[in-house]
C-alpha positions in Angstrom: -4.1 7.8 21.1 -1.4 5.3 20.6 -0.4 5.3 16.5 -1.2 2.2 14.9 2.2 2.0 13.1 5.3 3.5 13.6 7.9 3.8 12.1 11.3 5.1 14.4 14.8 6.3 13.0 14.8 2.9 10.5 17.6 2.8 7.9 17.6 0.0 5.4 19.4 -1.3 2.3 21.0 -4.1 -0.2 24.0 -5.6 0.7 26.8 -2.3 1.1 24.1 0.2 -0.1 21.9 2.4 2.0 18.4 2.9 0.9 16.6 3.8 3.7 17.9 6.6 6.5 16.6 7.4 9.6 12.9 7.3 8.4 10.2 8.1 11.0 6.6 8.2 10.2 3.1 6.9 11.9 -0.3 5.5 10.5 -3.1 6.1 12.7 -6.2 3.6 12.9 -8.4 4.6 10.0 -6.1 6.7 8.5 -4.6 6.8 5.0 -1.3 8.2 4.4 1.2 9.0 1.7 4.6 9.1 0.8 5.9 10.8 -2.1 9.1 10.9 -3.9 10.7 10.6 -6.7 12.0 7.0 -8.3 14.9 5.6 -6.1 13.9 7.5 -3.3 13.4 4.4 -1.2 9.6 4.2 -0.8 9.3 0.8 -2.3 12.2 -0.6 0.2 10.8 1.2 3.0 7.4 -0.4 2.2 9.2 -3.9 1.9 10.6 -3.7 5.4 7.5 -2.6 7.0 6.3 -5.8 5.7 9.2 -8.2 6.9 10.9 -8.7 3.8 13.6 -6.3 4.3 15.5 -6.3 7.7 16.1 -2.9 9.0 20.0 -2.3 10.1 18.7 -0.1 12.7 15.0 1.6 14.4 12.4 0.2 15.3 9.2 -1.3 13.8 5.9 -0.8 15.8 2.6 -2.2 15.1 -0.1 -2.0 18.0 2.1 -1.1 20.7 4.1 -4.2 20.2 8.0 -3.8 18.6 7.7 -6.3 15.4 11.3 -5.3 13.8 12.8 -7.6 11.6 9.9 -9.9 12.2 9.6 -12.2 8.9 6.5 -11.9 6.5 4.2 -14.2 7.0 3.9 -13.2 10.6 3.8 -9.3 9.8 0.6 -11.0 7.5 -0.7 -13.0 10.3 -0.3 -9.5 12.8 -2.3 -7.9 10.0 0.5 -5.9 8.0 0.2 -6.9 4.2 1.9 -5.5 1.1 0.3 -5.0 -2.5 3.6 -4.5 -4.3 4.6 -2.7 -7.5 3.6 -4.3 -10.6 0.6 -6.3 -8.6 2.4 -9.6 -9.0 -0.7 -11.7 -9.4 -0.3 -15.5 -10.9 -0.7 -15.4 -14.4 -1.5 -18.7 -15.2 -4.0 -19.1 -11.7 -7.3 -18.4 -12.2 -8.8 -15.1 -10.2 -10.3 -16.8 -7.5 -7.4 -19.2 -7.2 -5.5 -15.9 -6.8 -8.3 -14.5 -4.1 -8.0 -17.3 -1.9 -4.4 -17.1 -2.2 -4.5 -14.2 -0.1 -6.3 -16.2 2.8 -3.1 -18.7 2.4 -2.3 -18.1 6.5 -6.1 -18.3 7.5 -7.9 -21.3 9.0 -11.6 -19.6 8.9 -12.8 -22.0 6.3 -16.4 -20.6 6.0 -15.2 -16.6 6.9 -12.8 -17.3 3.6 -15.7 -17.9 1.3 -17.5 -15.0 2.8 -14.3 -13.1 1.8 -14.2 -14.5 -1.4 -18.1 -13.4 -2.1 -17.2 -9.9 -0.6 -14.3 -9.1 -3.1 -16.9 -9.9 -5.8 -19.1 -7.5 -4.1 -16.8 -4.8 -3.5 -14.9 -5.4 -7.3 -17.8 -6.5 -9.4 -15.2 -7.6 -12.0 -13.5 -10.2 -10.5 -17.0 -11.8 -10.6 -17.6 -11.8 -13.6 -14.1 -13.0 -14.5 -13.6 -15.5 -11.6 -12.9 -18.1 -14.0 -10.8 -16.5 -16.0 -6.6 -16.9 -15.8 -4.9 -13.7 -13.8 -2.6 -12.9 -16.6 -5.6 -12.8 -18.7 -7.0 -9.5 -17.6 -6.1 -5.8 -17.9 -4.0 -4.1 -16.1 -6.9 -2.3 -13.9 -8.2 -5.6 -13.5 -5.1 -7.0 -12.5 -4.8 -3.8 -10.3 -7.8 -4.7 -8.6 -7.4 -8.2 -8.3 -4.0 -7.8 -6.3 -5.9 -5.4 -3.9 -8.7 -7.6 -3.5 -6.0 -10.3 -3.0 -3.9 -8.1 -0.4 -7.8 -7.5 1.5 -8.5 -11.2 1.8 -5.8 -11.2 4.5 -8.3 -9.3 6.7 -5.5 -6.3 6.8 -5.4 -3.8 9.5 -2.7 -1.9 7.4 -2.8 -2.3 3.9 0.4 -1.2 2.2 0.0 0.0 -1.3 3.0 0.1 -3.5 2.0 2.4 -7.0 -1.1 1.3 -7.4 -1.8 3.6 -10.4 1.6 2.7 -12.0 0.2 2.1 -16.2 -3.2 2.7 -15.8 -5.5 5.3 -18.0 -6.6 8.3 -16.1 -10.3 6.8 -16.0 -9.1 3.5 -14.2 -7.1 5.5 -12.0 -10.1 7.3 -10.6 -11.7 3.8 -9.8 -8.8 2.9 -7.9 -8.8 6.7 -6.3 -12.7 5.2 -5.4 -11.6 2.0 -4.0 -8.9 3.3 -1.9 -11.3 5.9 0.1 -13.5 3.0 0.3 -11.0 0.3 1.9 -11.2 2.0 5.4 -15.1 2.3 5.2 -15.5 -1.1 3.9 -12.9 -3.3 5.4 -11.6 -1.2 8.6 -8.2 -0.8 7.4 -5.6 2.0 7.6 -4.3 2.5 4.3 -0.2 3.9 3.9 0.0 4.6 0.0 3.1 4.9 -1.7 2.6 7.0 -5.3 4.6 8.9 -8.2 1.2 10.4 -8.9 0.9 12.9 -6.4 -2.5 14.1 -7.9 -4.5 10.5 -6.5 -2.0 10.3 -3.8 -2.9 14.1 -1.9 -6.9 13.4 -3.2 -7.3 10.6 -0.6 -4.2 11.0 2.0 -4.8 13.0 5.1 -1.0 13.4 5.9 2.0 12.7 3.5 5.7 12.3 3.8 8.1 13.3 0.7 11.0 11.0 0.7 14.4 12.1 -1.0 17.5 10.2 -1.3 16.2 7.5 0.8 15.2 10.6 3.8 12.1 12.0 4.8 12.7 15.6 3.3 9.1 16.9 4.5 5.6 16.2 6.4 2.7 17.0 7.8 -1.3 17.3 6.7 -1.9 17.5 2.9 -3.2 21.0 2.9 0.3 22.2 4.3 2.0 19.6 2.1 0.2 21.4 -1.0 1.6 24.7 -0.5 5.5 24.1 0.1 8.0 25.0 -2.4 9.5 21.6 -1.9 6.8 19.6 -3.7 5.8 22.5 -6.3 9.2 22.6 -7.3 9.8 18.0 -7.6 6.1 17.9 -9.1 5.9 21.5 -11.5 2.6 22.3 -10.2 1.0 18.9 -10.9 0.2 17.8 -7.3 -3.0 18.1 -8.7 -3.2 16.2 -11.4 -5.2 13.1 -12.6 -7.1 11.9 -10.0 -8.0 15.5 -8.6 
């Protein structure tokens, strides 16, 4: 079976810096993947050009059998590739359905949006009963949340998740472990999760990637992943920490 997403010898960067080098990976239908690493080891950039918003300098992007390198944004969102970045970059001063339905910005399904809309409610019982209430209003989980639920409105086939535990209490980041094994189930979409908790990141991955200095360094199903010396010796035995 043809991977969903592939990713083929990209390198990436900021003006004369490299990032990104000859990074390969693939995201099967279904599937949720990981990629480790520590900070500055490019998983944030490499996310942002899977998205569109950074333009490779060289590989190839391929969603669905179709090369989409370098293709801008909001048609990687339209093709079904959307990003929940780092820090979950919700509107403060927007109210948590206004935020919701910002999510559905590219959609023309007027009636399928307010199912959406009733669905997130469903699936995040929160955001229900704070619908009213102003984004930057909430807590950080709820924020959390709310920028996921955001990121599903788009009707993703790939959801990209960008530290999605990043601040939160061990408890909250077991309800986020929760929601992320249920996104697939729920909403059909492969999931590739980018975490410096590697305890929630190898409890719902079934392959990972450990990134260093902007290179893949290692690979392959979590179970081998978990007994390499590479990744005891970068996380000190706690790959399985707090969402084990």
């Amino acid at each position: 079976m043809t991977a969903l997403l592939t990713i083929s010898n990209v390198t990436t960067g900021y003006g004369p810096t490299i990032v990104n080098r000859d990074v390969s990976l693939t995201l099967d239908r279904h599937e949720i993947i990981t990629i480790l690493g520590p900070n500055g080891a490019g998983k944030s950039t490499l996310l942002r050009t899977i998205a569109g918003l950074v333009k490779p300098r060289a590989g190839t992007v391929t969603f669905d059998g179709e090369t989409v390198t370098g293709q801008p944004p909001d048609v990687m969102a339209k093709r079904g590739v959307v990003l929940v970045p780092e820090g979950r970059k919700i509107f403060a001063d927007m109210t948590v359905e206004e935020n919701l339905r910002l999510g559905a910005y590219a959609r023309t399904d007027a009636a399928a949006v307010e199912d959406d809309v009733k669905r997130m409610e469903a699936f995040f019982p929160i955001l229900a009963t704070k619908r009213r209430d102003k984004g930057g209003s909430l807590s950080g989980g709820q924020q959390q949340m709310l920028a996921i639920a955001r990121g599903l409105m788009a009707r993703p086939r790939v959801l990209l998740l960008d530290e999605p535990s990043l601040g939160l209490s061990p408890l909250l980041v077991k309800e986020i472990k929760a929601i992320i094994l249920d996104i697939g189930k729920t909403f059909g979409a492969s999931v590739l999760l980018v975490e410096q908790n590697a305890g929630l990141a190898l409890s719902v991955a079934s392959r990972g990637y450990l990134m260093q200095n902007g290179r893949i360094a290692i690979s392959g199903p979590i179970a081998e992943l978990r007994d390499m010396s590479l990744m005891r010796e970068l996380y000190l035995g706690g790959i399985t920490g707090q969402a084990s």
